[in-house]
C-alpha positions in Angstrom: 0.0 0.0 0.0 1.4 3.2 -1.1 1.7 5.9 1.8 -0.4 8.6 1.6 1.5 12.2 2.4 0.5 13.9 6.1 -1.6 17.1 5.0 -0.7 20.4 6.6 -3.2 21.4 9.2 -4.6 24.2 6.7 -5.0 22.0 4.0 -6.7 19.5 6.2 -9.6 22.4 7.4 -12.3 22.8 5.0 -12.2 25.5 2.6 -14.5 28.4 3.7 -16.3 30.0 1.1 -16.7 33.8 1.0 -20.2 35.3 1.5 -19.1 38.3 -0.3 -16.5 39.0 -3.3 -16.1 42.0 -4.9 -14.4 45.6 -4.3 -13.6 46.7 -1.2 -13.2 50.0 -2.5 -16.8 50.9 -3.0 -17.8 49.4 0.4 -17.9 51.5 3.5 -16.0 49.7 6.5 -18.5 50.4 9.3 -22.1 50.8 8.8 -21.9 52.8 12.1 -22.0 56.7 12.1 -18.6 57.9 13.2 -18.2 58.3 17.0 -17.8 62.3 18.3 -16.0 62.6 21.5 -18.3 64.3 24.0 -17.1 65.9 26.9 -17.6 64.1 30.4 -19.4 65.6 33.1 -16.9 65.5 35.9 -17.3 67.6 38.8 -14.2 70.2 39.4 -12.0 68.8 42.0 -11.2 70.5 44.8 -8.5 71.6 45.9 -5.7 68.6 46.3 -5.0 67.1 49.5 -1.9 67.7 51.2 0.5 64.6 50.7 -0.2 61.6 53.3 2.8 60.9 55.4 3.6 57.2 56.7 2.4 56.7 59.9 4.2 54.3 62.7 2.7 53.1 66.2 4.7 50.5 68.0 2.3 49.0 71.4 2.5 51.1 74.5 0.4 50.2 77.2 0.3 53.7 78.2 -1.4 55.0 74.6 -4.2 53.9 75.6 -6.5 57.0 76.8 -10.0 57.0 78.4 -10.9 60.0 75.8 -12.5 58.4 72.9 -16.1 58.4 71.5 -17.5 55.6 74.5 -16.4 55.8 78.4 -16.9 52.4 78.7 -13.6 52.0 76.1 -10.0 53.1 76.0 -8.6 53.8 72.9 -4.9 53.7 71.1 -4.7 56.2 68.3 -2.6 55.0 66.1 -1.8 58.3 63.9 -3.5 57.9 60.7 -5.8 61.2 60.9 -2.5 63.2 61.1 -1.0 61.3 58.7 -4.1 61.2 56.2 -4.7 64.5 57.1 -8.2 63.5 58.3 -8.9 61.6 55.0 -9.0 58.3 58.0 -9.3 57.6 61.5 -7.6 54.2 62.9 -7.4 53.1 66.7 -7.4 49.8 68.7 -10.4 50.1 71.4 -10.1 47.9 74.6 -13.4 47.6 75.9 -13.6 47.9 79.4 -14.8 45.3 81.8 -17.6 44.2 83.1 -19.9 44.9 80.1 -23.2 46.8 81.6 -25.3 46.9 78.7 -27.5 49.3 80.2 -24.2 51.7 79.3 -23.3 50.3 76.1 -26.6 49.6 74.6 -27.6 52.9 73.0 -28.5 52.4 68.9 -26.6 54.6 67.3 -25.3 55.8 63.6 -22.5 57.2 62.4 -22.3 60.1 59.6 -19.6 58.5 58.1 -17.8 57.3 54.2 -16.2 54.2 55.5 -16.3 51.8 58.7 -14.7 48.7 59.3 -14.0 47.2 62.9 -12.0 43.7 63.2 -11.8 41.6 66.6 -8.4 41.6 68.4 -9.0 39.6 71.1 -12.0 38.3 73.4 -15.4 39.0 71.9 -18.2 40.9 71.0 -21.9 41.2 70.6 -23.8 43.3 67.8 -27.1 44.3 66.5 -26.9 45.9 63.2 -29.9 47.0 61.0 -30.0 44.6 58.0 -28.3 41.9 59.8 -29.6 41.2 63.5 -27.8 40.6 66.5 -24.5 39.0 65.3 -21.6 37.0 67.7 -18.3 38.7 66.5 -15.4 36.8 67.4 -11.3 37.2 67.6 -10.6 37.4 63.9 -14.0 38.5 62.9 -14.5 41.2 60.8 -17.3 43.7 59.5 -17.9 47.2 57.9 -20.6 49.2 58.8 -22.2 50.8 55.9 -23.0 54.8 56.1 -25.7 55.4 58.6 -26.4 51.8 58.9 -28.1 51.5 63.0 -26.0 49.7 65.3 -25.1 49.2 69.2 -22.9 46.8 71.3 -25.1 43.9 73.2 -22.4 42.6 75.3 -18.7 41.9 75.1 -15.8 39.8 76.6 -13.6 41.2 79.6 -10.5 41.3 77.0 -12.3 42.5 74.7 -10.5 44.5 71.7 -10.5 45.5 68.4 -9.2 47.6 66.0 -11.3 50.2 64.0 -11.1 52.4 60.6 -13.3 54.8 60.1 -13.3 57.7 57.3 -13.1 60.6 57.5 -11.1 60.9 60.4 -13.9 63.5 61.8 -17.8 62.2 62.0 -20.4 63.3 63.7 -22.3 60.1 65.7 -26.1 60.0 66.0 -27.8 58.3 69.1 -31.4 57.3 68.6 -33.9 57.4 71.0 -37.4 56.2 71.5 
């Protein structure tokens, strides 16, 4: 039997037959109008923010102040307002035992861009509006949409966690019956 000689893989593909023949030249090569740039509606930005600087905060036991937002915390600033130039707030809070949630209980919104908190150590007890009373745990972590409701149920003897919050200044909300 004779052998037969390997094709080349584009001899092997069918041939594909072309829909249209004929000059290109009279044939438009879009059937689309051409595009005009139109100018984009961006607001004017204001002025620039002065340039951020690194911020460093090595753990001191004596950073942490009784002069945050809640007296039943103490808070470690750990220098990002400065830094950002109050684009962000960061801080560890230590939440002072024993937990009296007649105290810590208060609903409560924040008039803020941003919020995150993550659990340190110990734990912590939540409502939040759109998600119910929630167990937070070392290593757990949430953000807190803007003016979302929210309030501390209850909360570990060594509890802590760490917080970011922009900007660094917000004006906080209590809600009352």
């Amino acid at each position: 039997m004779p052998k037969q000689k390997a094709k080349s893989a584009s001899a092997a593909r069918p041939a594909v037959k072309k829909k249209w023949q004929g000059s290109k030249a009279n044939v438009p090569t879009s059937s689309r109008k051409p595009v005009t740039a139109k100018a984009r509606n961006v607001a004017a930005k204001s002025s620039p923010r002065p340039k951020q600087r690194i911020a460093v905060s090595h753990y001191r036991e004596e950073d942490f102040k009784a002069d945050g937002l809640r007296p039943y915390a103490h808070y470690r600033d750990l220098g990002f307002a400065e830094a950002t130039h109050g684009l962000a707030q960061a801080h560890l809070i230590r939440l002072l035992p024993p937990c009296n949630p007649a105290e810590v209980s208060k609903l409560h919104y924040h008039d803020v861009e941003f919020q995150m908190a993550y659990i340190l150590k110990g734990w912590v007890k939540i409502y939040m509006e759109g998600l119910g009373e929630t167990l937070m745990q070392q290593g757990s972590t949430w953000t807190q949409p803007p003016g979302v409701k929210h309030m501390i149920l209850d909360y570990s003897d060594d509890a802590e966690l760490l917080e970011v919050i922009l900007p660094a200044e917000f004006k906080t909300m209590e809600i009352t019956a």
